[in-house]
C-alpha positions in Angstrom: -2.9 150.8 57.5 -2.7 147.2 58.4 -6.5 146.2 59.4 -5.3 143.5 61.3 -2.5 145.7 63.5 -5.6 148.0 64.0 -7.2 144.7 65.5 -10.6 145.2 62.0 -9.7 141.0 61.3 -10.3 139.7 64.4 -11.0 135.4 63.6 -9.9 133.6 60.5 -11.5 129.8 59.6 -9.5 127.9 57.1 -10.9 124.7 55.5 -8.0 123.5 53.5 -10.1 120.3 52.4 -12.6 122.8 50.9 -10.4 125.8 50.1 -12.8 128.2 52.1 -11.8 130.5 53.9 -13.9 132.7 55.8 -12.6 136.2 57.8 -14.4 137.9 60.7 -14.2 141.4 61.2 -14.9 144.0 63.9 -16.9 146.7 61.4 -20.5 146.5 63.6 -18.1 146.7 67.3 -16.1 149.7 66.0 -18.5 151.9 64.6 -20.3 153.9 67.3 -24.4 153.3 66.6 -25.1 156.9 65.5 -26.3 157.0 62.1 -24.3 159.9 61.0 -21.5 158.1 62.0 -22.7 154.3 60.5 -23.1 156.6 56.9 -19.5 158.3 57.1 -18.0 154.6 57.9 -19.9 152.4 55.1 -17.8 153.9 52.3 -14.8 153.0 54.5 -15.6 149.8 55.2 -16.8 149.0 51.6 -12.8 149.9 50.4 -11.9 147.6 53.0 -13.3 144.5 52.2 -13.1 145.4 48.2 -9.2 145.0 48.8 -9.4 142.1 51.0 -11.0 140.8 48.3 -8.8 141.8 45.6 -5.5 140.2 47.9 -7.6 137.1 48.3 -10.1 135.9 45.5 -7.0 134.2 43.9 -5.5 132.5 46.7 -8.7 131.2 47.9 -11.9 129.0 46.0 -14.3 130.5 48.5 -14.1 133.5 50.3 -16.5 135.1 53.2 -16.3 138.3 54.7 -18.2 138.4 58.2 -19.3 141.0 60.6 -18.0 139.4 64.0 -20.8 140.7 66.0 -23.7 140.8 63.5 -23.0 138.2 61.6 -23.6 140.1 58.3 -22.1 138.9 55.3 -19.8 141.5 53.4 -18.7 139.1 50.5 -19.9 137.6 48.8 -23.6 139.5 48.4 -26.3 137.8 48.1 -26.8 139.0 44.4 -23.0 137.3 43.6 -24.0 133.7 45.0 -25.4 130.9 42.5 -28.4 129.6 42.8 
């Protein structure tokens, strides 16, 4: 499936000075707030954003994978930034 067809990327900032990019997506305002529901989708959306990653990390010096609602940060973790 094409996540952006099924309307999953829904804003994408490009900072060509910095080579950032970051990518909003619709995970939080798709996924009905049962927590049944939130634990069947999490593996899903995991996959997801572990290809978007895979397509991207070599196009890209910095990539960010955002929740467009939340604001929560898919990639990179907090464990894979330097300190």
């Amino acid at each position: 499936m094409d996540i952006v067809t099924e309307g999953l990327v829904t804003k994408v900032e490009i900072d060509e000075v910095e080579n950032r990019v970051r990518v909003y997506v619709a995970f939080a305002r798709n996924t009905p707030a049962h927590p049944f529901t939130m634990a069947v989708n999490w593996p899903l959306q995991a996959k997801i954003v572990r290809e978007m990653v895979k397509v991207l990390e070599d196009k890209v010096g910095y990539l960010e994978i955002v929740d467009d609602t939340t604001l929560q940060r898919y990639y990179p973790l907090e464990d894979d930034l330097e300190v």
